[in-house]
N, C-alpha and C positions, 0 to 999 in steps of 0.2 A: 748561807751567804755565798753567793756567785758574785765575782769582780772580771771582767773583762776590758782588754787592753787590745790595742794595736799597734803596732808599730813597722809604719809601711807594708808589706807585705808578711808579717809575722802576726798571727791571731796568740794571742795567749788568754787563759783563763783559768783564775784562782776559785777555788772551790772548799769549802770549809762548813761541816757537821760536826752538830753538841746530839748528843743522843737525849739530851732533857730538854730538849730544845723544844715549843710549843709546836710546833711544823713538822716535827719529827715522832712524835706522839701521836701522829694519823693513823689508824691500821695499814693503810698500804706503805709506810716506813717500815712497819714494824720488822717484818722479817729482815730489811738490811742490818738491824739489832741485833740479832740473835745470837752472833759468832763475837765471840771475843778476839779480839784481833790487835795483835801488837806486833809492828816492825815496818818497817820502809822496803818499797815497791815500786817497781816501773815497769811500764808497759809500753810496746810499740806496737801501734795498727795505721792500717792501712784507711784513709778516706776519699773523698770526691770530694777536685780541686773546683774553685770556681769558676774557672776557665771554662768556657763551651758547658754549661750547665744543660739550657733546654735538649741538646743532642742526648738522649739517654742510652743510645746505643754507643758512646764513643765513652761511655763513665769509666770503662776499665783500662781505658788507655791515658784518662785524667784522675789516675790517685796517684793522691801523698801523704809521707809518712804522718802522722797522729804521735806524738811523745807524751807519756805520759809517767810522771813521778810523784809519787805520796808515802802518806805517814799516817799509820794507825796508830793510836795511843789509847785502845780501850773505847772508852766512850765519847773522845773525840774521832774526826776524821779530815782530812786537808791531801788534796792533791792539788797540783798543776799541770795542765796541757797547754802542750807549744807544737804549733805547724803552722809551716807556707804556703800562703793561697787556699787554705781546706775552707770547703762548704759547712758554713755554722744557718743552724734552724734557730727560727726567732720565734718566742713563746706571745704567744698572747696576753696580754693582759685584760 
């Protein structure tokens, strides 16, 4: 399940894995399976705002930070990301 939000200039997006989940029983899931994993984590990286996008040579002069907090519980998994102005890829359907 992917939920995403905006809010003026703030991107957020909630993210939530069942490991018995139909979707997640693909072999290319399988390996994120493998590790048992319990405890709360966050991460901060760096992305390309969407400011001056087509310029690719000016990308390292337009990052911003990427936040990112979650919660392993085993055979679930749920994080969120929050940043300002960052460049989000739109999948296809």
């Amino acid at each position: 399940m992917i939920k995403k939000f905006k809010i003026k200039e703030i991107n957020i997006s909630l993210v939530a894995k069942y490991k018995f989940n139909k979707e997640e029983r693909k072999p290319e899931n399988k390996v994120q399976w493998r590790k048992w994993n319990l405890g709360l984590w966050f991460k901060r990286s760096k992305i390309v705002s969407n400011k001056d996008v087509k310029n690719i040579k000016n990308w390292n002069k337009n990052l911003v930070y990427n936040y990112m907090l979650g919660v392993d519980l085993l055979i679930f998994k749920i994080w969120l990301s929050i940043n300002k102005n960052g460049l989000e890829l739109k999948e296809n359907d």
